[in-house]
Each structure stands twice: as C-alpha cells, then as structure tokens.
C-alpha positions as a Markdown table, in Angstrom:
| # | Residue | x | y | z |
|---|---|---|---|---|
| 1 | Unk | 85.9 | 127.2 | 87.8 |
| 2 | Unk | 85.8 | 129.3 | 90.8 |
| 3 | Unk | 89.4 | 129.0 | 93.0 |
| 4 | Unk | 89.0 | 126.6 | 95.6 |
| 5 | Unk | 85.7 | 125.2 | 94.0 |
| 6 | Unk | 85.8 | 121.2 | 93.2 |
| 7 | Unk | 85.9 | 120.4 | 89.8 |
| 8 | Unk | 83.6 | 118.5 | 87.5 |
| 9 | Unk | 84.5 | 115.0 | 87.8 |
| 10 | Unk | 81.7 | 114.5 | 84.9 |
| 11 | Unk | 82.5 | 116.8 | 82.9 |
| 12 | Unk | 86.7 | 116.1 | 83.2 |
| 13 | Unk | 85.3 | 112.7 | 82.6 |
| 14 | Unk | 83.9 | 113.6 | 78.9 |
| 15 | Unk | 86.6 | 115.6 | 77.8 |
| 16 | Unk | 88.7 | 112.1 | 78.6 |
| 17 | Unk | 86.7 | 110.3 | 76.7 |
| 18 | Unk | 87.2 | 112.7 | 73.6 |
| 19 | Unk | 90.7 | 112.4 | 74.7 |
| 20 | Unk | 90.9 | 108.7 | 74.2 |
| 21 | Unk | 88.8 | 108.6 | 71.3 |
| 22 | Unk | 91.3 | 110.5 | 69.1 |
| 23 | Unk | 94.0 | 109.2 | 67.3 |
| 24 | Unk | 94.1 | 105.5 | 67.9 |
| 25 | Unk | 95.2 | 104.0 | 70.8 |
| 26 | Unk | 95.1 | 100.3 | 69.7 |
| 27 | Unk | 98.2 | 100.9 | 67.8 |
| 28 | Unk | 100.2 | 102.0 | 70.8 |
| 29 | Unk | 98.0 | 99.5 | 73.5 |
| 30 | Unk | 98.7 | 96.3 | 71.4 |
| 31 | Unk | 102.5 | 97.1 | 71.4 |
| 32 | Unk | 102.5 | 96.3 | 75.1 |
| 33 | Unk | 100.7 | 92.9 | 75.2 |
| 34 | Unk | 102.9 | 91.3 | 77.2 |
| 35 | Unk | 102.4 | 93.8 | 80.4 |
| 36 | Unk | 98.8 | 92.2 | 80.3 |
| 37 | Unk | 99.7 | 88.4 | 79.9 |
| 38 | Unk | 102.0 | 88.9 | 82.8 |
| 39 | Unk | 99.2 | 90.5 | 84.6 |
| 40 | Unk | 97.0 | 86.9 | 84.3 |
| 41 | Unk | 100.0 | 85.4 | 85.6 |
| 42 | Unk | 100.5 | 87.1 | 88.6 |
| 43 | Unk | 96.8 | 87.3 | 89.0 |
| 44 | Unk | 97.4 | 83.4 | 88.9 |
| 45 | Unk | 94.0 | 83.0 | 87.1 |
| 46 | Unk | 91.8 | 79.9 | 86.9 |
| 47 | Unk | 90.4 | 78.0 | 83.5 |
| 48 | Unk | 86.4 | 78.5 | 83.8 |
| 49 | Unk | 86.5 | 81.9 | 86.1 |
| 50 | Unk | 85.1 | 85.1 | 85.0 |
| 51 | Unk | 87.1 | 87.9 | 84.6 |
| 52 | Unk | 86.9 | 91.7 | 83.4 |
| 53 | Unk | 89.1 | 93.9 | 82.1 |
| 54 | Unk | 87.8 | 97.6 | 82.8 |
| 55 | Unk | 89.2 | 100.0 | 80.7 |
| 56 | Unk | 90.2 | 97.7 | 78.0 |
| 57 | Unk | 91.3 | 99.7 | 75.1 |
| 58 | Unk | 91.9 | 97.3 | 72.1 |
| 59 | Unk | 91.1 | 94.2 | 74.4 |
| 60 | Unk | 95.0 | 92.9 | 75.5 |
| 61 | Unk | 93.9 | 92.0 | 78.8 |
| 62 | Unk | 90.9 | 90.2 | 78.1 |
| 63 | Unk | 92.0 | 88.3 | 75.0 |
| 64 | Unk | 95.2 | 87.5 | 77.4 |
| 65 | Unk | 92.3 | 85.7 | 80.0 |
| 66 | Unk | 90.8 | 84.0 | 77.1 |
| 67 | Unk | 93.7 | 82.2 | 76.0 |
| 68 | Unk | 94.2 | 81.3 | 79.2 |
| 69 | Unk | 90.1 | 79.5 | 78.9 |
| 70 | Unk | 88.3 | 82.5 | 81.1 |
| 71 | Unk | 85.2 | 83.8 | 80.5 |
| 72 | Unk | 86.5 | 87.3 | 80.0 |
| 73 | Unk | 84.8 | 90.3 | 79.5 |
| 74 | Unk | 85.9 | 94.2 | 78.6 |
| 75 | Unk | 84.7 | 97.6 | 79.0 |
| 76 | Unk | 85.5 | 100.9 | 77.3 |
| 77 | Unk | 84.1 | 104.6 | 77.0 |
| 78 | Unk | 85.6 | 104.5 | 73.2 |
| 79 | Unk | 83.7 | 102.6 | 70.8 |
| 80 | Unk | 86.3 | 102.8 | 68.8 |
| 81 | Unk | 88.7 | 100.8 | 70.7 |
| 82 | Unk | 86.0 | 98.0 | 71.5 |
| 83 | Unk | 85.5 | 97.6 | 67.9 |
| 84 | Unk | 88.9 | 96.3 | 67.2 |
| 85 | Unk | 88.9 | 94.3 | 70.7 |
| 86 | Unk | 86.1 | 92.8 | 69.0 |
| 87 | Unk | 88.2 | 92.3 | 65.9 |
| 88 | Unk | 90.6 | 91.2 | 66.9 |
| 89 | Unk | 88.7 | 88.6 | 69.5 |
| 90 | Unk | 87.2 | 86.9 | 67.1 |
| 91 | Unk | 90.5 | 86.6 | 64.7 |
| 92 | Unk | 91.7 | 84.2 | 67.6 |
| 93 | Unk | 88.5 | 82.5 | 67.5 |
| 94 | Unk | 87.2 | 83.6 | 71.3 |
| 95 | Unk | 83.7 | 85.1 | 72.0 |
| 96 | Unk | 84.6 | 87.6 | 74.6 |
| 97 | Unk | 81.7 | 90.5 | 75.7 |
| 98 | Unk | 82.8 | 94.0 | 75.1 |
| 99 | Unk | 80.6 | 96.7 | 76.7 |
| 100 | Unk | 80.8 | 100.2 | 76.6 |
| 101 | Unk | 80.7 | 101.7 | 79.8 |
| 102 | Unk | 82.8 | 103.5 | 82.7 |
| 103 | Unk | 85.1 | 102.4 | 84.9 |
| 104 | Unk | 83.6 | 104.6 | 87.8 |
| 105 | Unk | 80.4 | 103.3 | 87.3 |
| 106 | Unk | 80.6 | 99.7 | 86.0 |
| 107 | Unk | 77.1 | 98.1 | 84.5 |
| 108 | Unk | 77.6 | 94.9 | 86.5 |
| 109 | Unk | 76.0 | 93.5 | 89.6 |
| 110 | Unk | 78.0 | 93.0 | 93.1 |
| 111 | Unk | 80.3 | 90.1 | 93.1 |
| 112 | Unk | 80.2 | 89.3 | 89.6 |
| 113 | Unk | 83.9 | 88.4 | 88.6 |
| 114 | Unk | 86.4 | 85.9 | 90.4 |
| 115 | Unk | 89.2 | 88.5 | 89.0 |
| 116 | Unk | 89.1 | 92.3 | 87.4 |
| 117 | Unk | 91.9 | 93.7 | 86.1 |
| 118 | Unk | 92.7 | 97.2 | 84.6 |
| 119 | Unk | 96.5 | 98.1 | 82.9 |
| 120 | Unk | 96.9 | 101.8 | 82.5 |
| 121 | Unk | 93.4 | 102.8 | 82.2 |
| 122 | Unk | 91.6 | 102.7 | 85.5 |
| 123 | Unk | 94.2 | 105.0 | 87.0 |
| 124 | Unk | 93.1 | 107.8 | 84.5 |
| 125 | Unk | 89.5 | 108.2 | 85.7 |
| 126 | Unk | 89.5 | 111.3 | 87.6 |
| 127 | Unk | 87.2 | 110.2 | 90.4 |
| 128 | Unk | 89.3 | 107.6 | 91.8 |
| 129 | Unk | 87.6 | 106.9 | 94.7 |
| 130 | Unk | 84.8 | 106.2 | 93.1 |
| 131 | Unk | 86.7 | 103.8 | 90.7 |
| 132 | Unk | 88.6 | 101.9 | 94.0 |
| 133 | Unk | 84.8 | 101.5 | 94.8 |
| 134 | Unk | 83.9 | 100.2 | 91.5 |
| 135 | Unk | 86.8 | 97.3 | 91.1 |
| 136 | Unk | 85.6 | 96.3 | 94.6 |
| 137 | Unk | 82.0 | 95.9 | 94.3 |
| 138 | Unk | 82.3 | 93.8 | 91.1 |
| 139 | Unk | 84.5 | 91.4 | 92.3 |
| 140 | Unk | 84.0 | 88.4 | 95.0 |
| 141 | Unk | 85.0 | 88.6 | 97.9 |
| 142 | Unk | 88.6 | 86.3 | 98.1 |
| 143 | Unk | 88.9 | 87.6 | 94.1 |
| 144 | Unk | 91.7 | 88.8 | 92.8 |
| 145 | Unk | 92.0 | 92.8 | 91.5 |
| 146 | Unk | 94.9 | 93.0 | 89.3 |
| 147 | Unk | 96.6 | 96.2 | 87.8 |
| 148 | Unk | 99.6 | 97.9 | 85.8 |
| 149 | Unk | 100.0 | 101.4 | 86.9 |
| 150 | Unk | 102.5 | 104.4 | 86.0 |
| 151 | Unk | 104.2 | 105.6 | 88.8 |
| 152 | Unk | 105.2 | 109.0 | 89.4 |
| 153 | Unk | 108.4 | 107.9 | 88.4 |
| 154 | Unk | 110.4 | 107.2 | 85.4 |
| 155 | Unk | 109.8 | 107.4 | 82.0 |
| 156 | Unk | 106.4 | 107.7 | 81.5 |
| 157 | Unk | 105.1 | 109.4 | 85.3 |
| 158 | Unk | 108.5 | 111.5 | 85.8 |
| 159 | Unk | 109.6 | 112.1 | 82.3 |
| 160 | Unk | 106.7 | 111.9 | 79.9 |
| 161 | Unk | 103.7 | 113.1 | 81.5 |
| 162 | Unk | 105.3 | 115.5 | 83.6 |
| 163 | Unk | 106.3 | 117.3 | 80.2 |
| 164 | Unk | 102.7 | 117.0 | 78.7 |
| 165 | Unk | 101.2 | 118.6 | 82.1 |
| 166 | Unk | 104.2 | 121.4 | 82.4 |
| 167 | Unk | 103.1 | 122.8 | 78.6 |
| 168 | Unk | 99.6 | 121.8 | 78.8 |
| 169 | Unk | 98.5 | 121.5 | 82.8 |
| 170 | Unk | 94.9 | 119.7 | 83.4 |
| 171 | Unk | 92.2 | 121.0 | 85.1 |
| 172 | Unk | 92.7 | 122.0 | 88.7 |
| 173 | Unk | 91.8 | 119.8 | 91.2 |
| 174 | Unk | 92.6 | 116.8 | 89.9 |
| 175 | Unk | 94.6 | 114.6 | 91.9 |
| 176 | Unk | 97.7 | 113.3 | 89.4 |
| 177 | Unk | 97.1 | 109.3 | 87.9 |
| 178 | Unk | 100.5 | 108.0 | 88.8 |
| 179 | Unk | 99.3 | 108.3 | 92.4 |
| 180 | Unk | 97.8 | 104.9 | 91.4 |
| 181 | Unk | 101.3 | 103.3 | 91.1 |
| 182 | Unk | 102.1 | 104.2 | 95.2 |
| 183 | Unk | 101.5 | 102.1 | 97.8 |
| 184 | Unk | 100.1 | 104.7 | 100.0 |
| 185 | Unk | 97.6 | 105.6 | 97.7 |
| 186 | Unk | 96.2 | 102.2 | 96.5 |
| 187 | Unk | 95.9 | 101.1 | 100.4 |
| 188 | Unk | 93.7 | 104.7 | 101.1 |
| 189 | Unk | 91.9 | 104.1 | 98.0 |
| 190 | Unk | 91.1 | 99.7 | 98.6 |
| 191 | Unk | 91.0 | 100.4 | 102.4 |
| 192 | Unk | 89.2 | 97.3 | 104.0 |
| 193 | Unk | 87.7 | 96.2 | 101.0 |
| 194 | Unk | 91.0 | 94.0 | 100.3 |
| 195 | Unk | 93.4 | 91.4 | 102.6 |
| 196 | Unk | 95.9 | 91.7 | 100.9 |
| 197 | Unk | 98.3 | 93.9 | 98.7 |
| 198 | Unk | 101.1 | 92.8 | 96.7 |
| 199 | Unk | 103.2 | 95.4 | 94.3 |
| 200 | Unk | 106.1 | 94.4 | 91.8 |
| 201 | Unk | 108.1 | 96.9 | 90.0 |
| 202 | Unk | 108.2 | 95.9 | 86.4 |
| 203 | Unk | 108.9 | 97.8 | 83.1 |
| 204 | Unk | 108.1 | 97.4 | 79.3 |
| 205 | Unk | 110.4 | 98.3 | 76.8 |
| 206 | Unk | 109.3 | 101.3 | 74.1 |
| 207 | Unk | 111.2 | 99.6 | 70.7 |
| 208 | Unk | 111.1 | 102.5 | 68.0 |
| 209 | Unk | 113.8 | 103.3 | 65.0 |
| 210 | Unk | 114.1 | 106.5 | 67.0 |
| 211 | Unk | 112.9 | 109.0 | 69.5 |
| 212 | Unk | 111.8 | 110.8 | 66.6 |
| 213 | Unk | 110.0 | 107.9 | 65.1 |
| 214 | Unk | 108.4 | 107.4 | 68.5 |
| 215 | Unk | 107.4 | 111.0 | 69.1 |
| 216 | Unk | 106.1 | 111.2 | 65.3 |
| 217 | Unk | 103.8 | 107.9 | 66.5 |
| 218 | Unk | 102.7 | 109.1 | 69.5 |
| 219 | Unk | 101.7 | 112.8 | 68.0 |
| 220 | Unk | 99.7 | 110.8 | 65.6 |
| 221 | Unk | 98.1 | 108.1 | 67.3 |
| 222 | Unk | 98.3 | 108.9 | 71.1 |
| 223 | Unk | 95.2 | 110.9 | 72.1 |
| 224 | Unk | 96.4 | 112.7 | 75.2 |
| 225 | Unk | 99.6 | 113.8 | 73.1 |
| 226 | Unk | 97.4 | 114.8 | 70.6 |
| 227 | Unk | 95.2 | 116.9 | 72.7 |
| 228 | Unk | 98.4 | 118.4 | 74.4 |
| 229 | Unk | 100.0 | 119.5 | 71.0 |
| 230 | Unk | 96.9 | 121.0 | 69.5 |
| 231 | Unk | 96.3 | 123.4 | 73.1 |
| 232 | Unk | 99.7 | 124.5 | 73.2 |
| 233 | Unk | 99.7 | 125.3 | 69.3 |
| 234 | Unk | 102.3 | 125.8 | 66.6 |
| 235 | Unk | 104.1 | 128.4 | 69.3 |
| 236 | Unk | 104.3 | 126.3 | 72.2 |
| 237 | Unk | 105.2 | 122.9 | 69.6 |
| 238 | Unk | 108.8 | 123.4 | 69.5 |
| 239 | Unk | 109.5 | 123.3 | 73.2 |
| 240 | Unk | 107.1 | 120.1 | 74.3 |
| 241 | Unk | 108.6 | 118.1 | 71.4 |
| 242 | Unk | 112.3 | 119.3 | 72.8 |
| 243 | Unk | 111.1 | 117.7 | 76.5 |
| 244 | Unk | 109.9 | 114.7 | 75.0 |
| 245 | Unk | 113.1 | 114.2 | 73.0 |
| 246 | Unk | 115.2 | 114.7 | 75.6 |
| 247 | Unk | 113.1 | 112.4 | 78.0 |
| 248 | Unk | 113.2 | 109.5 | 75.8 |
| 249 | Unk | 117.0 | 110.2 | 74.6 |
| 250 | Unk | 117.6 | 109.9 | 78.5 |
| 251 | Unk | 115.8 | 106.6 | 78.7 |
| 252 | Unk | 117.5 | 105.1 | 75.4 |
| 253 | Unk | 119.4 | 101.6 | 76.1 |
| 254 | Unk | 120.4 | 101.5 | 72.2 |
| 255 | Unk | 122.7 | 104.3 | 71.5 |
| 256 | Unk | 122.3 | 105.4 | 68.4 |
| 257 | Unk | 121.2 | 102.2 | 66.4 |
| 258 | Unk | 117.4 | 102.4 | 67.7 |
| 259 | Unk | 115.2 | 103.8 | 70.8 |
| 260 | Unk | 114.7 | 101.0 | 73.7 |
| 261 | Unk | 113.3 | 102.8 | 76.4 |
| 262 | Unk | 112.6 | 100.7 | 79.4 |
| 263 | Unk | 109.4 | 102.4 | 81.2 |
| 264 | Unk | 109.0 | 101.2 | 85.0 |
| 265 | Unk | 105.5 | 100.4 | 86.3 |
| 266 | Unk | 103.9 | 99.2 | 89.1 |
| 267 | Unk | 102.2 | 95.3 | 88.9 |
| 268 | Unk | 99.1 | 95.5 | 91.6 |
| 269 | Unk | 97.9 | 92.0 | 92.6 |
| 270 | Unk | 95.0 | 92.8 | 95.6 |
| 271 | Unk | 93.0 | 90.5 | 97.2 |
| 272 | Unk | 89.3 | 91.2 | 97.7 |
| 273 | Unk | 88.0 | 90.6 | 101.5 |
C-alpha cells in the first residue's frame, strides 16, 4: 500500500476472518461465559424481547439471553464457530438463529432488536464506523446496545496485544481495537444515535496450571496468536513467547501454584435514541 494511501478495510476484513477461523476459538470464548451473562444483566434484559449477539463466536452471549427466555439470535463470519453455537444451543434445549454474516454490514432490517450485544468481537472489525453504524440501525430506538471491550490497558490491550503487534504489527492505517474500551471513542463512534452511555470497569480471570500452559493453549487454539507466531517464524518465536511470559507472569495472583491473571475490561451499556 502506497504511504499515506487508506487501507483496504475489505480486504483487512478477509484476512480477519482467516484469522478467526484458525485454531479454535470456542475453546478459549467459552472459558469466559460469565463476561457475557453479566452483560444480560447489566443490559437488564426482558423475557420475550429479541436480542442479537453480533460477533458471537461459540454463541455465550446469545445462549446467556436464552436462558434468560429471549428470542436471541447470533452472527459470525466463521462457520466454524456458529457450528458449535449451534451445538451447543441445542444441548440446552434452545432454538436460537445463527447466521453468518458481518458485523459491519449486518443482514437485518432497521429496528429489529430490543437489545444487541457484542463481547470482544465487534471492536475487532476494522471499519468501526461503520460497525457503530451497524449496532445502531438494528436496534430500536430506547434499546439497549450492550458490550465487553479490551481497553488499551492491562493485561490483554497493554500487555498482550501490544506484544503480538510489537513482533508482528498490522496493517497500517488501522486505527488500534482497544480504542473501543474508551469513553472518548465510543461517544465519537455512537454520537447522537444513543441517550445515554454507561461504562463499568470489570475484569475476568485467565485460570491456567501455568503461563506456560496458557501460552501453549493460546499458540494452539487462539487464531490471532497463531497468525502472529507463524509471520514472525522460528527466528522471531523465542522473543514473542519471552513478552507473553513475562506479561502474564506480571498479571499472576497465584504465585507459583497456578496462573490467575485478572484481565480488566470495559462493560458498555448504551441506550439507543
């Protein structure tokens, strides 16, 4: 790309997708269920409203709306990932729609949902504007847009993906995800299209035998990880896994008996005008 020229939000868009669609995410996404039943709680959702969960991975925050009797439904750019939402849907006995599709152009008409949520995947399409658009038009006006976001700091914005993008940068011209998780941001990114904003500072606890355990997990299951290991190569290895070591020894509540590794994020409760 030509310096100074704007990237291709389309193209930056696929590679994600192949990004996400390695390894397999469910196994890290359903570790952190509980950031997404918290979400429907402070989202205060209704029995009998509709709800969707955009950028649903394995389907945690719209298996947390059915069980609390919504009419939920998810969307994903992996087909992967939907097929065990699916799964794992029907295992609890709910019928809950899945849809493939992208959070910055979502397959729905205006108005459509009393409440739509997103944890930890909205933030990473790289036209946010677009997205911010997208969660707006979809839901009602005096609905409820709900989100879990990475900040730029702690564990995971100032510790683990600042070492992924210092080995392995991303394309230029993209503005950073954990810009979703300030306050600045989301209000230039919702403008007048909400009445009110609400943001609580929460965090979910990484529980692994080790850093070591968790940094073997994440190389084999996490795609952006994955992605960031295999551009670097067998040269550049050594030094990412030192950073993420030492960023998650930092973090570590347990000593030397296991890894608990509180990572802070930012609850988003907005309310549509």
């Amino acid at each position: 790309m030509a310096e100074g020229a704007a990237p291709d939000l389309q193209a930056v868009t696929q590679i994600q997708q192949q990004v996400w669609s390695q390894g397999d995410f469910a196994k890290i996404g359903i570790s952190a269920q509980i950031v997404q039943e918290e979400l429907c709680e402070a989202i205060d959702v209704l029995p009998g409203r509709r709800l969707l969960d955009v950028a649903c991975g394995a389907g945690n925050g719209a298996i947390a709306a059915a069980r609390r009797g919504l009419e939920a439904v998810g969307l994903d750019y992996v087909p992967a990932l939907l097929d065990r939402a699916r799964e794992r849907a029907a295992a609890e006995g709910y019928y809950i729609e899945f849809v493939e599709g992208d959070a910055q152009a979502l397959p729905f008409e205006d108005a459509s949902f009393d409440y739509v949520i997103s944890t930890f995947g909205a933030m990473f399409a790289p036209d946010q504007e677009k997205t911010a658009a997208e969660l707006l038009r979809v839901c009602r006006p005096g609905g409820k847009i709900g989100m879990a976001n990475w900040p730029p700091r702690g564990l995971i914005g100032g510790g683990l993906f600042k070492a992924i993008t210092e080995h392995a940068p991303p394309p230029p011209g993209i503005q950073p995800s954990v810009v979703w998780g300030t306050e600045e941001r989301l209000r230039e990114l919702f403008g007048d299209g909400i009445s009110e904003l609400t943001l609580n500072q929460r965090h979910v606890n990484f529980r692994y035998q080790s850093p070591e355990a968790w940094l073997e997990f994440f190389k084999t299951f996490f795609g952006p990880m994955m992605m960031a290991f295999a551009r670097i190569g067998e040269e550049g290895a050594p030094a990412l896994e030192n950073d993420l070591l030492d960023t998650m020894r930092s973090a570590n509540r347990a000593g030397d008996a296991a890894l608990v590794a509180p990572a802070e994020y930012v609850e988003v409760v907005a309310v549509r005008a």
